[in-house]
Steps between C-alpha positions, in 0.01 A plus 500: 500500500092571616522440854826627725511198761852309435550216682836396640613137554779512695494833590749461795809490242730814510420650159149366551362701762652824403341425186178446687580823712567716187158379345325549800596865520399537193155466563466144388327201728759249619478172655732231536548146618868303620563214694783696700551873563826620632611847677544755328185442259261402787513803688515669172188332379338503832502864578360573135203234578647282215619208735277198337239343785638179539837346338474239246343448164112541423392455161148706624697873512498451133188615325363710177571858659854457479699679204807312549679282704886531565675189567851478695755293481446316835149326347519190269312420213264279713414796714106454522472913515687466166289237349173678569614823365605323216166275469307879555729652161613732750848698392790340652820723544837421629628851683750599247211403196284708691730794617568531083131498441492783700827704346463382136417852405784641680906527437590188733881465621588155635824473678616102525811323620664271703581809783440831550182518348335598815662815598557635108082458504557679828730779346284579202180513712672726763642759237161506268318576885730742555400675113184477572408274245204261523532140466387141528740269680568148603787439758642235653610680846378697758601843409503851732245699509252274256244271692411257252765376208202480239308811363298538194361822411271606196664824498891395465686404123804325649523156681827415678486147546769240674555186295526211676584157301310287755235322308133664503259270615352161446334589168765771385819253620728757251735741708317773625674804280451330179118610520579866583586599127739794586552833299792508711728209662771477697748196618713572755675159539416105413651235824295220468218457728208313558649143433189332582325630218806583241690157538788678305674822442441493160098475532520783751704730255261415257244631699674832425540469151134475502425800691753716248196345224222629721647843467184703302623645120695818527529413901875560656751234690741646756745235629768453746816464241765414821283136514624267240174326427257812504752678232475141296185463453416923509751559245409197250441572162125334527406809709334788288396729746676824643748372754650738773837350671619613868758414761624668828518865505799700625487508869761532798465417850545729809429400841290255442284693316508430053483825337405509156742675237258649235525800236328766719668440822544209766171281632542399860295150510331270776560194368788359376706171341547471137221289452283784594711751309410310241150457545473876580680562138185238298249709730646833366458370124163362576456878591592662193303346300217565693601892457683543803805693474810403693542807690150423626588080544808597765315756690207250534756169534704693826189481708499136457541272777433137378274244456376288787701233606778640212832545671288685799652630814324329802752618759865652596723780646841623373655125581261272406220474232212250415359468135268295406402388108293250337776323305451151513672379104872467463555789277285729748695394781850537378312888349418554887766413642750666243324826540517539847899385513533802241295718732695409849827411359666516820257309690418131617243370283244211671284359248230279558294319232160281564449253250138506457334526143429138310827546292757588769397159676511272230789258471558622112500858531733508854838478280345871373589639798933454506705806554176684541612714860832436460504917520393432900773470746249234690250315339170360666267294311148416683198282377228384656408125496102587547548680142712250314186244658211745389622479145574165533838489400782204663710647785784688427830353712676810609826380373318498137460879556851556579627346199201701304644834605873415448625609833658325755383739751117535450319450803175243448258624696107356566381674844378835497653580836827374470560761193448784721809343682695426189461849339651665858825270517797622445320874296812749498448873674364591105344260397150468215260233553300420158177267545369332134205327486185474322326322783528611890838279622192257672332814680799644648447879630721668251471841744621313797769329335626877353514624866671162613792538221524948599506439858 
């Protein structure tokens, strides 16, 4: 590429502008256009000088001195920024196309799934950091201590890289980790997802099958053998390459607290649930073949706190706790709420769910959801109807949800305020309060609730 200047269009997205970010440092010249820029990415854009001048599309930011132009998946084909880079011959990139331009050289490890994906990314990046070893990486979460979740360096030989199946962009519509081409790949679980776009499970699983095909020659599969359709389709006689099984490691719990139960000794950990025992275990064979040793993996792993918005602790005292987690899918949820029964056994357990992603509110993907937090002693299920309008979906009757979720008892809920109520009724002395969501329960203060539900 002659010049450096890489234009954005729609640089607000999340991966976008810590793509944008990561370039930026990096000594390249970024601009950017979008028709709407959300907190966090337009403070984060802002304070770098990156925010665009005005919102909205304008075909004239395109010109010659541009070495390519990166397109996200908020812009349509009919974009006119598009159409003039495209007129102009310039190089047009989705981020993943672009992020393997830039690590095709390099030993790329792509972790994909349904769940978990997220904090094993999170794992591997935090135990190679804690080596010492220097690497590329592409995350999908805020993590401690890093401020940007994109870097690129010319110096490192490893990219870590979290594999989402969302599709691309307008131009690449093709799930975003098929374009990676991993040395190594992981799948940690497959719950279908992303209705609107995979109309059934089959298509989605497919979508898997494809990414075990994108795997480079000689390149390695780890897989989660305790899910029934990863070990399937891992273990299939169609698959040539090296393939590396795991499932939960031995572990007990004490207090509250999971200790690990490993060769050298006992691990005391800061997360917990089986799903994340499990996630920890792909992370730790991730690891090893990247040359770290085990001994090394569980000294690294027992410093490790979580990723953001992962089963994180936003409140509590020796009674009462708040948690707060991002699951928002039907095998998530029941993952989330399982692991903190198995954490508090002797506690009541309050969990509270916000429909809010396209597939949760959609008549034909509802049914999904039965028996899901049956592992709650009280159930609370909020949605907002400004959300199900935005994505212009047909109101949900509230007794449609109840039937969804298979329990008599699940509250309906639609008013930010009046969960704040619902969560505090009838809580027990010990009692754990879990909030799910992959939205923000229709702006509710999630600090201000904690205190409410502790006091």
């Amino acid at each position: 590429m002659s010049s450096n200047q890489v234009h954005f269009i729609a640089i607000g997205g999340s991966a976008m502008h810590n793509l944008a970010i990561a370039l930026h440092q990096q000594g390249f010249e970024v601009t950017g256009s979008d028709d709407e820029i959300f907190e966090p990415s337009r403070s984060r854009l802002d304070r770098l000088g990156l925010m665009p001048d005005k919102l909205g599309w304008d075909p004239f930011r395109i010109h010659n001195g541009i070495s390519a132009v990166i397109l996200g998946m908020h812009a349509r084909m009919d974009n006119p920024e598009l159409k003039r880079a495209q007129e102009l011959g310039i190089p047009v990139f989705s981020y993943p196309s672009y992020f393997y331009e830039r690590t095709k050289d390099k030993t790329r490890v792509v972790i994909g799934g349904s769940h978990g994906k997220t904090t094993i990314t999170s794992m591997i990046v935090h135990v190679l950091r804690k080596a010492g070893v220097e690497f590329d990486y592409l995350v999908g979460a805020q993590l401690e201590g890093f401020d940007c979740m994109v870097k690129l360096s010319d110096k490192s030989k490893v990219a870590i890289i979290e594999g989402d199946e969302y599709l691309a962009s307008a131009l690449d519509p093709v799930p975003k980790f098929h374009l990676y081409k991993p040395d190594i790949a992981l799948i940690s679980g497959i719950a279908w997802d992303h209705i609107n776009v995979f109309k059934t499970f089959e298509s989605y699983v497919d979508q898997f099958r494809l990414f075990i095909k994108a795997i480079e020659p000689g390149g390695k599969l780890v897989y989660c053998k305790e899910d029934e359709e990863v070990k399937t389709i891992s273990e299939d006689k169609a698959v040539t390459v090296q393939r590396v099984g795991y499932g939960i490691p031995k572990h007990r719990i004490e207090n509250g607290v999971t200790i690990l139960e490993t060769t050298s000794g006992d691990v005391q950990l800061q997360v917990f649930g089986q799903h994340n025992l499990q996630n920890m275990e792909g992370a730790r064979h991730v690891c090893h073949l990247l040359g770290i040793g085990d001994a090394e993996f569980n000294a690294a792993i027992a410093s490790f706190h979580g990723a953001a918005k992962r089963l994180e602790r936003i409140g509590g005292n020796a009674q009462r706790m708040v948690f707060k987690d991002f699951a928002h899918s039907p095998s998530k949820l029941k993952a989330t709420v399982q692991a903190v029964r198995e954490q508090f056994p002797g506690r009541q357990l309050i969990a509270c769910m916000e429909l809010h992603t396209f597939s949760s509110l959609s008549e034909n993907f509802l049914d999904q959801y039965a028996g899901c937090m049956d592992g709650a002693d009280r159930a609370i299920v909020f949605y907002d109807p400004h959300a199900v309008q935005l994505k212009r979906l047909p109101p949900i009757p509230p007794e449609r949800i109840q039937r969804a979720f298979a329990r008599q008892d699940v509250q309906v809920m639609n008013d930010p305020i009046a969960v704040i109520g619902a969560v505090r009724e009838g809580r027990k002395e010990e009692a754990v309060l879990l909030m799910m969501s992959s939205g923000n329960f229709g702006g509710l203060d999630l600090q201000a609730l904690s205190e409410a539900f502790i006091a």
